[in-house]
N, CA, C and O atoms as CSV, one atom per row, in Angstrom:
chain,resi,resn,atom,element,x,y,z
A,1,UNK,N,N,94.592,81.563,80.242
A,1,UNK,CA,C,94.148,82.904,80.545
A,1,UNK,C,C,94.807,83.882,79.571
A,1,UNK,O,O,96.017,83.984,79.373
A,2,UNK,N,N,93.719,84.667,78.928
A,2,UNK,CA,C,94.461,85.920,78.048
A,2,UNK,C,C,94.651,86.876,78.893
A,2,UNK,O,O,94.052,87.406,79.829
A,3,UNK,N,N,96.223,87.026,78.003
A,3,UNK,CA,C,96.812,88.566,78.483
A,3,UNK,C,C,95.785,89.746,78.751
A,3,UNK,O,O,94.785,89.510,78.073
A,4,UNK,N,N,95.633,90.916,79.467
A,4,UNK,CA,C,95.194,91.852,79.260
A,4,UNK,C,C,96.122,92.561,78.389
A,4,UNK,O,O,97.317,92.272,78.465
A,5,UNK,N,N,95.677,93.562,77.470
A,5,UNK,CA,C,96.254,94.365,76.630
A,5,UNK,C,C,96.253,95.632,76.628
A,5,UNK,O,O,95.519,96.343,75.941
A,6,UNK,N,N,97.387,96.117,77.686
A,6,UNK,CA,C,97.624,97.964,78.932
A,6,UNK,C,C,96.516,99.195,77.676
A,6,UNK,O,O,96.471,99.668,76.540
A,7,UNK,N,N,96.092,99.160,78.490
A,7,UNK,CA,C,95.098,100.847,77.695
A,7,UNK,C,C,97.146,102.192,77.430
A,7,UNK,O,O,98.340,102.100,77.713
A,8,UNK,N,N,96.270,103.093,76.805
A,8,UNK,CA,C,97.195,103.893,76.049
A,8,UNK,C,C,98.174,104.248,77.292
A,8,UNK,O,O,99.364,103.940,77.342
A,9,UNK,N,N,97.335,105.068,78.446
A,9,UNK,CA,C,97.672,105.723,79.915
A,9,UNK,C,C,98.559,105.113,80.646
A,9,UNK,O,O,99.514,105.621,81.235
A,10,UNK,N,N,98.090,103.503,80.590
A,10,UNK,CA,C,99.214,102.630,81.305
A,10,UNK,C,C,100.875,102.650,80.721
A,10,UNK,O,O,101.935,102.596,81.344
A,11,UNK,N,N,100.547,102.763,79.081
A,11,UNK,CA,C,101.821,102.616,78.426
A,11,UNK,C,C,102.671,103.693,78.784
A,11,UNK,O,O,103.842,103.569,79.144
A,12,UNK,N,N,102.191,104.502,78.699
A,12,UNK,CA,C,102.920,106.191,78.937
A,12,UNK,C,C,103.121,105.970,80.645
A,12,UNK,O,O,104.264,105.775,81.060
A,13,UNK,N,N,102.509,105.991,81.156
A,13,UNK,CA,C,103.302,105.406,82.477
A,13,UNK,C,C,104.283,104.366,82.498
A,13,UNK,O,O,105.405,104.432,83.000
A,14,UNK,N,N,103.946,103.747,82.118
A,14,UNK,CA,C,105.344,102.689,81.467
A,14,UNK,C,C,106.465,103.031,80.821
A,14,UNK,O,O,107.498,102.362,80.782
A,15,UNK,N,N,106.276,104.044,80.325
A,15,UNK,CA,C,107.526,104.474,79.162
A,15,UNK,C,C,108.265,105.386,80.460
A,15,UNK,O,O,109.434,105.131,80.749
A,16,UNK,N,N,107.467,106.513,81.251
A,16,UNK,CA,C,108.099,107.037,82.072
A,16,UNK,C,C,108.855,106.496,83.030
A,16,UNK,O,O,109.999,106.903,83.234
A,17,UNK,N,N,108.138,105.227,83.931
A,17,UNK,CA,C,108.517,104.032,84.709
A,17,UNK,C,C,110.210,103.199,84.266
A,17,UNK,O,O,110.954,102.499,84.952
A,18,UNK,N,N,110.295,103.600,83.075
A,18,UNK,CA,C,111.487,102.587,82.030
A,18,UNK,C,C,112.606,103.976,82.268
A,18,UNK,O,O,113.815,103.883,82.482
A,19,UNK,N,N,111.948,105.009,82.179
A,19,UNK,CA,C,113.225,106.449,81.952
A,19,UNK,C,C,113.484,106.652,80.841
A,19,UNK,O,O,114.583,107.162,80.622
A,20,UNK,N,N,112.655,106.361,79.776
A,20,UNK,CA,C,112.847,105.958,78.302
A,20,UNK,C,C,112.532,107.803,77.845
A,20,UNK,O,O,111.608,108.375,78.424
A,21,UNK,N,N,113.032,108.258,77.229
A,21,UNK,CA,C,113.397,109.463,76.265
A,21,UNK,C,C,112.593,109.323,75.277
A,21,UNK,O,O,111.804,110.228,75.008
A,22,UNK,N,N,112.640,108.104,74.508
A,22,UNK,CA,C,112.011,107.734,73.244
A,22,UNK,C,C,110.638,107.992,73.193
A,22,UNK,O,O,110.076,107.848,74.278
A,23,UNK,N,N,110.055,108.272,72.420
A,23,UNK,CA,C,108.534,108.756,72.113
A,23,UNK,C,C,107.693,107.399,72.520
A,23,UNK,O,O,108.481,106.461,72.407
A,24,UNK,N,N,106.849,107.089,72.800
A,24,UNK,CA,C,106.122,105.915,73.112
A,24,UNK,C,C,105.563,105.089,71.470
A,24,UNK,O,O,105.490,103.861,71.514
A,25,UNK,N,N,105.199,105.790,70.113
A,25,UNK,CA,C,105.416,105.505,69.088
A,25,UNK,C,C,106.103,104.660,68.925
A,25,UNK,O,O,105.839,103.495,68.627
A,26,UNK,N,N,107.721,105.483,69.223
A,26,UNK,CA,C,108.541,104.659,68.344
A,26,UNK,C,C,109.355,103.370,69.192
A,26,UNK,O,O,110.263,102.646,68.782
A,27,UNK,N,N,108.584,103.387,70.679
A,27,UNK,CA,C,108.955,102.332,71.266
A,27,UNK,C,C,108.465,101.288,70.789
A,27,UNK,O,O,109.113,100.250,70.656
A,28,UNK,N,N,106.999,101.454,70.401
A,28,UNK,CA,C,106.224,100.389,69.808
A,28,UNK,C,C,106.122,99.601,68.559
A,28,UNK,O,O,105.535,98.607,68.129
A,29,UNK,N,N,107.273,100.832,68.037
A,29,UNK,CA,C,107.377,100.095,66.879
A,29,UNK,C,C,108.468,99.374,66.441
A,29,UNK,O,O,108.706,99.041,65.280
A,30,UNK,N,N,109.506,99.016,68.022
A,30,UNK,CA,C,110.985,98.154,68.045
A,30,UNK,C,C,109.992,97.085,69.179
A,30,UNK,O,O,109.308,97.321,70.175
A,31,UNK,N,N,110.419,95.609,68.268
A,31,UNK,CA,C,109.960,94.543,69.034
A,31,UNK,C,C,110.865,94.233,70.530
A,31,UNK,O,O,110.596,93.091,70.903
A,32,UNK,N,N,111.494,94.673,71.133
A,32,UNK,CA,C,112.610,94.247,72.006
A,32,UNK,C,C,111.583,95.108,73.300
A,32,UNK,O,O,110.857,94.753,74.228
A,33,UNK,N,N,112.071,96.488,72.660
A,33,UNK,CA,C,110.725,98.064,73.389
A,33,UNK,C,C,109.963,97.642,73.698
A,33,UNK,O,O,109.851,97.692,74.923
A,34,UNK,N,N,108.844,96.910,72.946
A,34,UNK,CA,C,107.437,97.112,72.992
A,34,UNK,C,C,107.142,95.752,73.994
A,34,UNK,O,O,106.332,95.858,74.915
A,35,UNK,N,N,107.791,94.603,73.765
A,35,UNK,CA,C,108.132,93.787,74.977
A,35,UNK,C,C,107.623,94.127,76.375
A,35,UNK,O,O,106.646,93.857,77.074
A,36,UNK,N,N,109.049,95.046,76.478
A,36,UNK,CA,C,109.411,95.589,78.165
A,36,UNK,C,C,108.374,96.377,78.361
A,36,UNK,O,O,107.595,96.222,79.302
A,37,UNK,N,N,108.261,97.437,77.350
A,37,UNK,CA,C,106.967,98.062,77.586
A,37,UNK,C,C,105.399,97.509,77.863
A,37,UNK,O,O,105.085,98.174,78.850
A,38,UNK,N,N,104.578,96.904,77.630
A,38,UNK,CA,C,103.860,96.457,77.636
A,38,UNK,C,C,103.974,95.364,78.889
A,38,UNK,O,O,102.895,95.364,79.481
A,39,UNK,N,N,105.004,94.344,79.550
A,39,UNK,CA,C,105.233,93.766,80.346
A,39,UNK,C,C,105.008,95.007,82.000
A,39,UNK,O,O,104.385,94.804,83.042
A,40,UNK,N,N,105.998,96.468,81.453
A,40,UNK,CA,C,105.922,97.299,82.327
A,40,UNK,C,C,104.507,97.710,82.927
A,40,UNK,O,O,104.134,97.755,84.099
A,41,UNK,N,N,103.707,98.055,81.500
A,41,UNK,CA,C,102.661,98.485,81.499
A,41,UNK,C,C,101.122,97.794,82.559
A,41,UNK,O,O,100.255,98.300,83.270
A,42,UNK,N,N,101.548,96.201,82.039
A,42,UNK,CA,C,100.930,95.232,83.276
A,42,UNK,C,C,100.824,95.304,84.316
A,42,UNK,O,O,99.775,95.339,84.959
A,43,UNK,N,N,102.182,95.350,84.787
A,43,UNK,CA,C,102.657,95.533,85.996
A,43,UNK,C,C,102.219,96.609,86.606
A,43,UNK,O,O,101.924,96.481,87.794
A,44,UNK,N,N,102.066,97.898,85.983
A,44,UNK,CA,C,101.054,99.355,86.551
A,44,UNK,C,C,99.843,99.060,86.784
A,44,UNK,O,O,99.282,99.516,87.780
A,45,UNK,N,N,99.105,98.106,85.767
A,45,UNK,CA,C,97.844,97.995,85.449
A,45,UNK,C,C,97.021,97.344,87.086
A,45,UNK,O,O,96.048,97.734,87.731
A,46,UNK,N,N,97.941,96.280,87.252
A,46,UNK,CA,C,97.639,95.545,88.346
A,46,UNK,C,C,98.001,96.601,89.340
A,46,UNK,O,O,97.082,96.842,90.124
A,47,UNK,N,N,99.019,97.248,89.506
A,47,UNK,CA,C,98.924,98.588,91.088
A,47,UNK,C,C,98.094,98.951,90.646
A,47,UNK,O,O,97.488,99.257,91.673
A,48,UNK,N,N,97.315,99.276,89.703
A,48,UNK,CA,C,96.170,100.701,89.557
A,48,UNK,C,C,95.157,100.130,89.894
A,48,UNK,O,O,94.465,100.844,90.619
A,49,UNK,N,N,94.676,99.002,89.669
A,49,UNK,CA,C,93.249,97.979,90.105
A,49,UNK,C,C,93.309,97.794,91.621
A,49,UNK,O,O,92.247,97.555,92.195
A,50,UNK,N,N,94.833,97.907,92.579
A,50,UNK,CA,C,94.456,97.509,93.912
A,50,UNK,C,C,94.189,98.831,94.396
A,50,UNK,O,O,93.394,98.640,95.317
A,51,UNK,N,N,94.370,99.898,94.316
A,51,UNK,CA,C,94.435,101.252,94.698
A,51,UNK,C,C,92.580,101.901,94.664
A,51,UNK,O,O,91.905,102.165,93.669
A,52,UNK,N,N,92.317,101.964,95.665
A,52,UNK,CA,C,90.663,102.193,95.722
A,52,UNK,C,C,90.693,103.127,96.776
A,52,UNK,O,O,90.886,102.976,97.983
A,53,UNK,N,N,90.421,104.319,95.951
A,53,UNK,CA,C,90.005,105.691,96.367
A,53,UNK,C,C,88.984,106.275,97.315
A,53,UNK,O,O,89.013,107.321,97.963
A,54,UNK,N,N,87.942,105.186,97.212
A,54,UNK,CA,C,86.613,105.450,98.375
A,54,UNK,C,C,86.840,104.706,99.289
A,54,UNK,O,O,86.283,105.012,100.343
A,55,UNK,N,N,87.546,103.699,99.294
A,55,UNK,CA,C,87.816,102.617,100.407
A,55,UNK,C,C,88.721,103.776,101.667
A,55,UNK,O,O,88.435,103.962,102.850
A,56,UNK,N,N,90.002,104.465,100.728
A,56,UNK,CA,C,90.669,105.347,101.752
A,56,UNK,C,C,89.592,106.070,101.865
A,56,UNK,O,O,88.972,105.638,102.836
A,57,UNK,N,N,88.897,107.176,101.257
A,57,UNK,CA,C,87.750,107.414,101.950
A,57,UNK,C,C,87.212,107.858,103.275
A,57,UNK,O,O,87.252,108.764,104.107
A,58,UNK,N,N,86.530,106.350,102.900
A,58,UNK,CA,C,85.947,106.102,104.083
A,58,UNK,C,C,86.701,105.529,105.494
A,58,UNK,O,O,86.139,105.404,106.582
A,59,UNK,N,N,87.732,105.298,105.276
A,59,UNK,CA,C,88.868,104.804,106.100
A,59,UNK,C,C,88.523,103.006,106.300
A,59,UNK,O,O,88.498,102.451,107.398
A,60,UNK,N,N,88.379,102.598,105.514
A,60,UNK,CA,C,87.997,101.212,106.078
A,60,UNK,C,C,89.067,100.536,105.744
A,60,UNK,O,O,89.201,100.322,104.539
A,61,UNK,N,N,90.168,99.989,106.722
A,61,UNK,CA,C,91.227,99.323,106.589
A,61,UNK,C,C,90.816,97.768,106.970
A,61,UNK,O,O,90.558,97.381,108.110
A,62,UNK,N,N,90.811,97.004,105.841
A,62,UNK,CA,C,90.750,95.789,105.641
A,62,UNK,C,C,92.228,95.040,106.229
A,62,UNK,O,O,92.924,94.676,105.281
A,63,UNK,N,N,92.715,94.800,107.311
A,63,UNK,CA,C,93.986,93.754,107.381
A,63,UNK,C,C,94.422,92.512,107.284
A,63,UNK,O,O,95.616,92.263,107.451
C-alpha cells in the first residue's frame, strides 16, 4: 500500500501540532523535519477523514 502524500494544509497543521517556530519551507528542506513532519501530517490527515460534518448534522450517532 502507498503512502498518501499530506496536501499543503495538513503540513501546516503539522508544523503547528510539532510547536515548531521554523517556517514549514525550511522544515522541508532538513531530512530529520520533514520525516516527523509529514508522519505528523498523516496522522491529521486520518482525524480529518473521520470527522463528518453532515453526519453531526443531522445527529445520526452511529455506536
Amino acid at each position: 500500500m502507498a503512502r498518501v502524500e499530506p496536501d499543503r494544509a495538513a503540513l501546516e497543521v503539522a508544523r503547528h501540532m510539532l510547536g515548531s517556530k521554523t517556517s514549514l519551507d525550511d522544515m522541508l528542506k532538513n531530512p530529520t523535519l520533514k520525516a516527523a513532519l509529514k508522519a505528523a501530517a498523516r496522522r491529521h490527515m486520518r482525524r480529518r477523514d473521520q470527522f463528518d460534518p453532515k453526519k453531526l448534522q443531522a445527529n445520526d450517532h452511529d455506536d
